[in-house]
VOGU-3710 file (C-alpha; in Angstrom, 3 decimals, decimal comma):
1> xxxxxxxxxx> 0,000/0,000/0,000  1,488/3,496/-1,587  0,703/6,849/0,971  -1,060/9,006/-2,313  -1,975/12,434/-2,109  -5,167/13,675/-4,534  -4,996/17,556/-4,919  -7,989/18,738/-6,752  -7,001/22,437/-8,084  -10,058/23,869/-9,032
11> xxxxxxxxxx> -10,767/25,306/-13,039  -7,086/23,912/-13,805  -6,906/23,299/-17,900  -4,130/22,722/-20,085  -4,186/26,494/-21,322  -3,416/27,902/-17,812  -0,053/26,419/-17,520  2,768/28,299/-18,758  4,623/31,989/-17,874  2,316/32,542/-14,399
21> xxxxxxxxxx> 2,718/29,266/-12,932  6,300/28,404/-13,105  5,858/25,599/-10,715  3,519/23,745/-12,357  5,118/24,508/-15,252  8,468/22,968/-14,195  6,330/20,144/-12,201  5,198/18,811/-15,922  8,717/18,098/-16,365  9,263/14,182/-16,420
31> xxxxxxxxxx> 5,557/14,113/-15,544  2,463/13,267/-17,517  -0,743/15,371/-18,265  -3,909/13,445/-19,423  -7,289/15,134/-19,922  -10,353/14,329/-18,452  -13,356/14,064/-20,752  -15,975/16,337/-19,017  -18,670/14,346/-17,803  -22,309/15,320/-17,711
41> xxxxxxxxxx> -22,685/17,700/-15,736  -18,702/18,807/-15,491  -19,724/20,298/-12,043  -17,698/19,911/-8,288  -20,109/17,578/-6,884  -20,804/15,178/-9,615  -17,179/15,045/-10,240  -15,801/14,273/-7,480  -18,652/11,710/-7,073  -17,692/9,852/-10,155
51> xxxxxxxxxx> -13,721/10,246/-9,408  -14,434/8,428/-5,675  -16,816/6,077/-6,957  -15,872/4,633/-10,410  -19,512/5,330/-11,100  -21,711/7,733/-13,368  -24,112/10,082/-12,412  -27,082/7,533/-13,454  -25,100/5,132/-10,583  -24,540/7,296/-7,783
61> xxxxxxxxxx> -27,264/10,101/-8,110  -25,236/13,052/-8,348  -26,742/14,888/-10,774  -25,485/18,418/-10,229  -25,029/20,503/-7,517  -28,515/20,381/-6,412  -31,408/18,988/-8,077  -35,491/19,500/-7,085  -36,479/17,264/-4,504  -40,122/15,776/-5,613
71> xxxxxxxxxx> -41,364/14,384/-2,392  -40,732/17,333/-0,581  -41,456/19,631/-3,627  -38,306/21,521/-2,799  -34,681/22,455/-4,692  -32,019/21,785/-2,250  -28,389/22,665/-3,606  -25,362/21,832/-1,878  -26,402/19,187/0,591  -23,383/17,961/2,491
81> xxxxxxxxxx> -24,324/14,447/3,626  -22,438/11,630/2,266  -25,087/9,315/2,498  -26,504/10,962/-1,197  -23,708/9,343/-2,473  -25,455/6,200/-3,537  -22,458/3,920/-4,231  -19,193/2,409/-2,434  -16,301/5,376/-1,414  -12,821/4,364/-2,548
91> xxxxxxxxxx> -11,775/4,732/0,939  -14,169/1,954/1,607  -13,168/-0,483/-0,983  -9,289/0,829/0,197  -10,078/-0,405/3,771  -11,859/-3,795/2,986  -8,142/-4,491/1,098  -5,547/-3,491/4,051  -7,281/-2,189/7,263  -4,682/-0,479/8,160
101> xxxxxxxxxx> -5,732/1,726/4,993  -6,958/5,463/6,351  -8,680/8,487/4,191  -7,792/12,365/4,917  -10,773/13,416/3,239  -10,245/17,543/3,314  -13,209/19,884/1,627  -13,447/17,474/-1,264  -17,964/17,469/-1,705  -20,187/15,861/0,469
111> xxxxxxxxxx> -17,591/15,549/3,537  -20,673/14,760/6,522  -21,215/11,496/8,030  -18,568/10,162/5,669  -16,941/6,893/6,540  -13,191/8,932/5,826  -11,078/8,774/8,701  -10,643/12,418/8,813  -13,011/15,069/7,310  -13,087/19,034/7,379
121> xxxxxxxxxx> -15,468/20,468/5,260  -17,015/24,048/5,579  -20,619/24,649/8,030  -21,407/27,785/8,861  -23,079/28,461/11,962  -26,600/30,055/11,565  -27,893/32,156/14,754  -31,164/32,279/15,591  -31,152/36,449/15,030  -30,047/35,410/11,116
131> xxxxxxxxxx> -26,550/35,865/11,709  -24,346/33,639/9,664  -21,232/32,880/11,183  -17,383/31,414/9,877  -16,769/27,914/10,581  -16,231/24,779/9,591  -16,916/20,874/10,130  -14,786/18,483/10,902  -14,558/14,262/11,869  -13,555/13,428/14,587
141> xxxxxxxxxx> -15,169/16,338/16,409  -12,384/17,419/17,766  -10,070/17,765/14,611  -12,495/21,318/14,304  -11,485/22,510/17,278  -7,507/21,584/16,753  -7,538/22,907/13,734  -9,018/26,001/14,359  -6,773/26,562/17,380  -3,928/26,131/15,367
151> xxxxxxxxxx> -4,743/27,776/12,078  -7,298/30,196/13,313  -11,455/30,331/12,365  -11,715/28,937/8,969  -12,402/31,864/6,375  -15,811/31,020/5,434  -16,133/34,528/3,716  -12,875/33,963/1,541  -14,480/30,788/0,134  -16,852/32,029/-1,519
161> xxxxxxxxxx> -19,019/35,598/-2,402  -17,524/38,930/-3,376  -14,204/38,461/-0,662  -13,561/34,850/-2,174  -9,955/34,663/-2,445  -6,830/32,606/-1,605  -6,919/32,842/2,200  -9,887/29,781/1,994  -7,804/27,804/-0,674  -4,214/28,573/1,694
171> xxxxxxxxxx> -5,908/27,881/5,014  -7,131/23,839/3,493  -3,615/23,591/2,269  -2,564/24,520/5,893  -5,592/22,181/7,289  -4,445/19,636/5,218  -0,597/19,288/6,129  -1,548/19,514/9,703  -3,624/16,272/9,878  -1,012/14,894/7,475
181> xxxxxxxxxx> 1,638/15,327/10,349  -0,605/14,037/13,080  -2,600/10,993/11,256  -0,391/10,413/8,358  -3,208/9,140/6,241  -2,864/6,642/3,513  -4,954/8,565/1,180  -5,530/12,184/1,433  -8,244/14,221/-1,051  -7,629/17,707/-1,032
191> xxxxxxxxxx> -9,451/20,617/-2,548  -8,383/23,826/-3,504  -10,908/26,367/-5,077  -8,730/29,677/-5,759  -9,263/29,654/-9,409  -13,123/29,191/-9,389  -13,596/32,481/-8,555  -10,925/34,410/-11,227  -12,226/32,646/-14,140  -15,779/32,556/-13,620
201> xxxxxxxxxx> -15,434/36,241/-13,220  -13,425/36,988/-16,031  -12,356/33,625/-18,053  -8,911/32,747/-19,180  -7,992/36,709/-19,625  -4,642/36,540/-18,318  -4,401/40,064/-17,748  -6,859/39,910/-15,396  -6,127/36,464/-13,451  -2,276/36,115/-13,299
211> xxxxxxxxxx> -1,919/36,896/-9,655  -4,697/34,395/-8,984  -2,769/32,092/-11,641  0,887/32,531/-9,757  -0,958/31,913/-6,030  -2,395/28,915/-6,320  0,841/27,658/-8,014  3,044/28,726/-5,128  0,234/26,925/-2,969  0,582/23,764/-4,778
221> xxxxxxxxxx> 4,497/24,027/-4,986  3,916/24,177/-1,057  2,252/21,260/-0,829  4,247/19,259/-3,466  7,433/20,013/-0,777  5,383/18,957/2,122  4,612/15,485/0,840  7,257/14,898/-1,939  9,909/13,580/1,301  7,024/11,333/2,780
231> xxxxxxxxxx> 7,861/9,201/-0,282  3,963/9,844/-1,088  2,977/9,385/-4,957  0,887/12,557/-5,829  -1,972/12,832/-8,350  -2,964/16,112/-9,317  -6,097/17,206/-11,280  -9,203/18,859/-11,676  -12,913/18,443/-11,809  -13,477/20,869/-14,730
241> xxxxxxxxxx> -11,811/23,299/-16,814  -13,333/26,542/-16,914  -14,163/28,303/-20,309  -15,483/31,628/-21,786  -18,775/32,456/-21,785  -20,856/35,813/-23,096  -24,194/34,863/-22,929  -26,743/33,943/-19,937  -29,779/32,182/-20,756  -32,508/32,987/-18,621
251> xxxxxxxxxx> -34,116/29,783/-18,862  -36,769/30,168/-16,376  -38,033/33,216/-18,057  -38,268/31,521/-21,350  -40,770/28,612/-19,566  -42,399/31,656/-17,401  -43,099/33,375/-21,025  -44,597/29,864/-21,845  -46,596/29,820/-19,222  -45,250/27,091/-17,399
261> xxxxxxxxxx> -44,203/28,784/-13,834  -45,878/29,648/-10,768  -45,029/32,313/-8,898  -46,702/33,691/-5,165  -45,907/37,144/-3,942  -45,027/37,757/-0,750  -44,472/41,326/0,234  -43,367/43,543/-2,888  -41,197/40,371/-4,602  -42,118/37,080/-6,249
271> xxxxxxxxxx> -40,730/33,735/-5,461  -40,839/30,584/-7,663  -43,771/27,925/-6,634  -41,830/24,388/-8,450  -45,043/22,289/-6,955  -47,287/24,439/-8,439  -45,308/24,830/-11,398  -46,262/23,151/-14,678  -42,648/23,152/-15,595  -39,715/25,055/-14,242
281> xxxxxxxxxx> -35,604/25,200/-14,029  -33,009/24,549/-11,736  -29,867/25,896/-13,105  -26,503/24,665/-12,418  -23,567/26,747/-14,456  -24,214/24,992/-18,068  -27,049/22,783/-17,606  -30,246/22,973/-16,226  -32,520/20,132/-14,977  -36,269/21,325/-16,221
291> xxxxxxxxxx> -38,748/19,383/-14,357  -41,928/18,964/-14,954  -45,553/18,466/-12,922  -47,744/18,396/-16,342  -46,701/16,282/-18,939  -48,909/17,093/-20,987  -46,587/20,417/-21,782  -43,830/18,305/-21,819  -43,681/18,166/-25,926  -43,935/22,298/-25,892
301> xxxxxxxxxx> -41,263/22,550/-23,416  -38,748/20,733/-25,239  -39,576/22,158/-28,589  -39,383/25,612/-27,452  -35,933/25,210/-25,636  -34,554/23,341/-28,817  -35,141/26,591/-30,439  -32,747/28,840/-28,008  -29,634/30,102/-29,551  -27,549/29,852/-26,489
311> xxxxxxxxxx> -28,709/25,937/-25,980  -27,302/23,071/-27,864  -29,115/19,834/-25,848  -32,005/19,249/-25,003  -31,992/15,331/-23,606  -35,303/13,371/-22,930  -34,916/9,860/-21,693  -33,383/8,455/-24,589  -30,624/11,253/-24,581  -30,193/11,148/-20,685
321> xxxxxxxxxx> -29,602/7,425/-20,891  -26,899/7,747/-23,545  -25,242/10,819/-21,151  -25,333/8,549/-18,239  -27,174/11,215/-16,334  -31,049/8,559/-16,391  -31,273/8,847/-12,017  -34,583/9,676/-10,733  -33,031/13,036/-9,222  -32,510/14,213/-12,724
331> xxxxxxxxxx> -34,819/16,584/-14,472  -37,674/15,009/-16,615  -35,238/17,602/-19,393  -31,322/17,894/-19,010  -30,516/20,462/-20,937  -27,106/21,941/-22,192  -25,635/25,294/-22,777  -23,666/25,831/-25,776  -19,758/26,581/-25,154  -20,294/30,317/-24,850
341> xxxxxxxxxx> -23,668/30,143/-22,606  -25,044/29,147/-19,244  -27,749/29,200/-17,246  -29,112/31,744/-14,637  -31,719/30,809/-11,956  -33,634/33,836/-12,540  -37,399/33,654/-12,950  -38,679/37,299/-12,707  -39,759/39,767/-15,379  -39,426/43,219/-13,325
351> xxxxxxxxxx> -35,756/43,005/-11,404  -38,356/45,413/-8,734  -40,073/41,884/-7,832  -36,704/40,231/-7,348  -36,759/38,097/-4,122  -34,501/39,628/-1,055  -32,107/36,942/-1,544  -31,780/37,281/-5,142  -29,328/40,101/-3,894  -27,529/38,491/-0,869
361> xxxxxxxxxx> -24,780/35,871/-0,960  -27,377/32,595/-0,355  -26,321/29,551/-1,987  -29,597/27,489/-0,050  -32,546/29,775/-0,953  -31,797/30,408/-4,565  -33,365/27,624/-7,144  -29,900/27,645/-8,828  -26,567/28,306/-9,002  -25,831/32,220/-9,458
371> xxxxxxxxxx> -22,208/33,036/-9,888  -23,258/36,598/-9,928  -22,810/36,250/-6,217  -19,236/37,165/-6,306  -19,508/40,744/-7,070  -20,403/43,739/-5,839  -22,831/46,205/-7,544  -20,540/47,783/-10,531  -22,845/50,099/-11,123  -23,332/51,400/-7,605
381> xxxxxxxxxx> -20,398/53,532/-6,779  -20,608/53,580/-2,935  -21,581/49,727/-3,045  -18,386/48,898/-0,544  -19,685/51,859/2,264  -23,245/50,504/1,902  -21,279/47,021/2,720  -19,085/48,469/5,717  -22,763/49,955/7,447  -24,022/46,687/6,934
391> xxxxxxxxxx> -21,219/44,884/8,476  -21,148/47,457/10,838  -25,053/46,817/12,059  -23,934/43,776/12,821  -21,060/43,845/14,947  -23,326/45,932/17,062  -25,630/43,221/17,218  -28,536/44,844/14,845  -30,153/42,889/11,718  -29,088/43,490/8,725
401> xxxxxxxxxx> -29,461/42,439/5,255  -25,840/42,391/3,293  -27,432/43,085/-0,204  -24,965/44,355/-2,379  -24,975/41,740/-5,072  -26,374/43,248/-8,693  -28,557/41,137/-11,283  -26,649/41,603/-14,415  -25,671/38,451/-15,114  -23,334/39,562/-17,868
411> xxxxxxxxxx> -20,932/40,086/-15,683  -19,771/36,480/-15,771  -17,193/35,749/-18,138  -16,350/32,356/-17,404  -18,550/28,738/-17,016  -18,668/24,995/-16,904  -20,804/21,917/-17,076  -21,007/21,073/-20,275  -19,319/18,524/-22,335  -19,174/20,161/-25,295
421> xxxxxxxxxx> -16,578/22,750/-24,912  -12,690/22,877/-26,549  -10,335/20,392/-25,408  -7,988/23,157/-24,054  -10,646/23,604/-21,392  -11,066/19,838/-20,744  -10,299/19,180/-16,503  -6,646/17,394/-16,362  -4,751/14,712/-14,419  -1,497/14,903/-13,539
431> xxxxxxxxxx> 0,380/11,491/-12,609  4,411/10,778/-12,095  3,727/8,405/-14,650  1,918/7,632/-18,471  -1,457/6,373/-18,251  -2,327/3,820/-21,092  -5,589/5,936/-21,956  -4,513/9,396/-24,184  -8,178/10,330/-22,390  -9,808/9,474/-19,639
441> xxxxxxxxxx> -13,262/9,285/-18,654  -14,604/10,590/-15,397  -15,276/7,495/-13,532  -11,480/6,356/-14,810  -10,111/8,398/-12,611  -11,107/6,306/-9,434  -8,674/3,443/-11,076  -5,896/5,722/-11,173  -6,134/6,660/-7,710  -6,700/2,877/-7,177
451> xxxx> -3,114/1,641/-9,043  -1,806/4,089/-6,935  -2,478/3,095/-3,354  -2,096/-0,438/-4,323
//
């Protein structure tokens, strides 16, 4: 049994290697690079979930980042138990071969009630008075606390929203090394997120993202030194490369034009009814999962999406089956952005009706993924003062909404998910030595991690 190291760098592709990551760079030297084929949907959780399983999405349920949950008629994005997981862990399999076999699972998806030895993944605390609060999860209990003690509170507000930035991505890294030196894992999964947020902001302009670039290299460089002398064989890849887009589809206002989507008011804004809905969208980066209560609109639904510019699939069950994405979590519709497109939640006509959260950092609330949540206003020019009274209301204790995220949706510049994008943007793997594949598929990457540890 082989001590292996997995670091997942976030949005790393091909193209991003070169003059502002001289590590990586020089790393490639004597090493291999193999890319991923994208699976569907190229997204964190359903990645991972094939890369620890050996399974597809149609196996182990993952079907995006969050999906609509019929029996409760409710969309629930970025559920952390492991238990939705629905097939066998590596770790597991690992174990049943050598017991003395242990997993440092650390932020990798889905990190609760895991059967990993060791597991930190991020929880905020959420007061009763609405305040959200840093911190972080961990297995054993204590391992929190430890960590935290050591490496300070765990920067929940660098990890993701308008402040996203390398302090989450350096403080894992730290996390990481830490429970390396005290447990000494067999297999360790880290995951480091820095270059989500540059390139979905602005895409591969390197004018714009080579200090983001040059970071997470010296990060990984870090790590590399830390667990190149353990004699530890180290994979590094990605879930999904990150390419340019210029053009958000506003799916649910196309069906709520077609008259497919409840809405109830409550106060001055509307909020999306999916059990009353006829049909409706939850939208995840480059796909969307359209599910719907009345089949007998089922046929207009599909026709009119087919006839979007922006969209290029539009699978049924015949086309979900042949994507490996036929699980009953999936949409009754998968559909697929084209390369330069993706998929906002929004559902509203008048941006006056917008729900409260639609401008507040709330990744639970919204039906969908909304990158627009990390920036601030543009067009607001004392957007940062409006955020330092807010913040200020509640140090002293007050309520307060933090709403200083805009609705223009054209400020994203960069997006994932689908397939069907240009190799150069394809997710990579990284490996001391050549695979026999020139490409591998998703769920192959669970035997390379395999061949490794044994």
């Amino acid at each position: 049994m082989q001590k292996t190291v997995v670091i997942d760098i976030v949005g790393l592709s091909a193209n991003l290697i070169g003059e502002h990551t001289p590590f990586l760079k020089g790393y490639l030297q004597g090493r291999h690079l193999t890319p991923i084929k994208p699976v569907l949907p190229a997204l964190t959780t359903t990645s991972q979930s094939c890369y620890v399983t050996g399974k597809w999405p149609s196996e182990h349920g993952i079907v995006g980042n969050g999906w609509y949950d019929r029996e409760d008629s409710e969309v629930k994005f970025w559920k952390q138990s492991n238990k939705l997981v629905q097939a066998e862990k590596i770790w597991d399999a690992a174990r049943r071969q050598d017991p003395n076999f242990t997993c440092s699972k650390m932020f990798w998806w889905y990190n609760m009630y895991s059967t990993a030895d060791y597991s930190v993944t991020p929880r905020p605390q959420y007061h009763a008075d609405g305040v959200k609060a840093p911190d972080c999860y961990a297995h054993p209990a204590s391992l929190r606390d430890e960590l935290q003690q050591e490496l300070g509170q765990f920067p929940l507000f660098n990890f993701w929203g308008p402040n996203a930035n390398i302090k989450s991505s350096k403080w894992i890294a730290d996390a990481s090394v830490w429970v390396d030196k005290k447990y000494d894992p067999t297999l360790t999964l880290i995951y480091l997120p820095h270059l989500d947020y540059c390139l979905q902001k602005f895409g591969d302009d390197f004018s714009k993202i080579h200090k983001e670039l040059g970071e997470i290299d010296e990060l990984v460089a870090g790590l590399v030194r830390h667990y190149e002398p353990k004699n530890a064989r180290i994979i590094l890849l990605s879930e999904y490369g990150i390419n340019p887009v210029s053009r958000p589809i506003h799916i649910n206002r196309i069906l709520r034009e077609e008259g497919t989507i409840a809405v109830r008011t409550e106060r001055w804004y509307e909020l999306l009814d999916g059990g009353a809905s006829q049909a409706f969208a939850t939208a995840d980066h480059q796909i969307a999962h359209v599910y719907i209560n009345d089949s007998s609109v089922k046929e207009r639904v599909k026709k009119r999406l087919e006839q979007e510019p922006g969209i290029a699939l539009v699978l049924d069950e015949e086309g979900k089956c042949a994507h490996h994405i036929d699980h009953e979590r999936a949409g009754d519709l998968v559909v697929v952005a084209k390369a330069d497109s993706w998929f906002t939640y929004y559902y509203w006509l008048d941006d006056a009706k917008a729900p409260d959260y639609a401008k507040l950092v709330d990744i639970h609330r919204k039906p969908g993924y909304d990158p627009v949540e990390m920036f601030m206003d543009p067009k607001n020019p004392l957007i940062k003062l409006r955020a330092g009274y807010k913040l200020g209301r509640k140090l002293m204790g007050f309520r307060y909404l933090m709403d200083v995220i805009p609705l223009d949706a054209t400020l994203v510049k960069g997006s994932h998910g689908s397939p069907l994008v240009p190799r150069q943007y394809y997710p990579i793997c990284i490996t001391d030595k050549p695979l026999p594949q020139s490409e591998l598929e998703a769920t192959e990457v669970y035997d390379v991690i395999w061949k490794h540890l044994f």
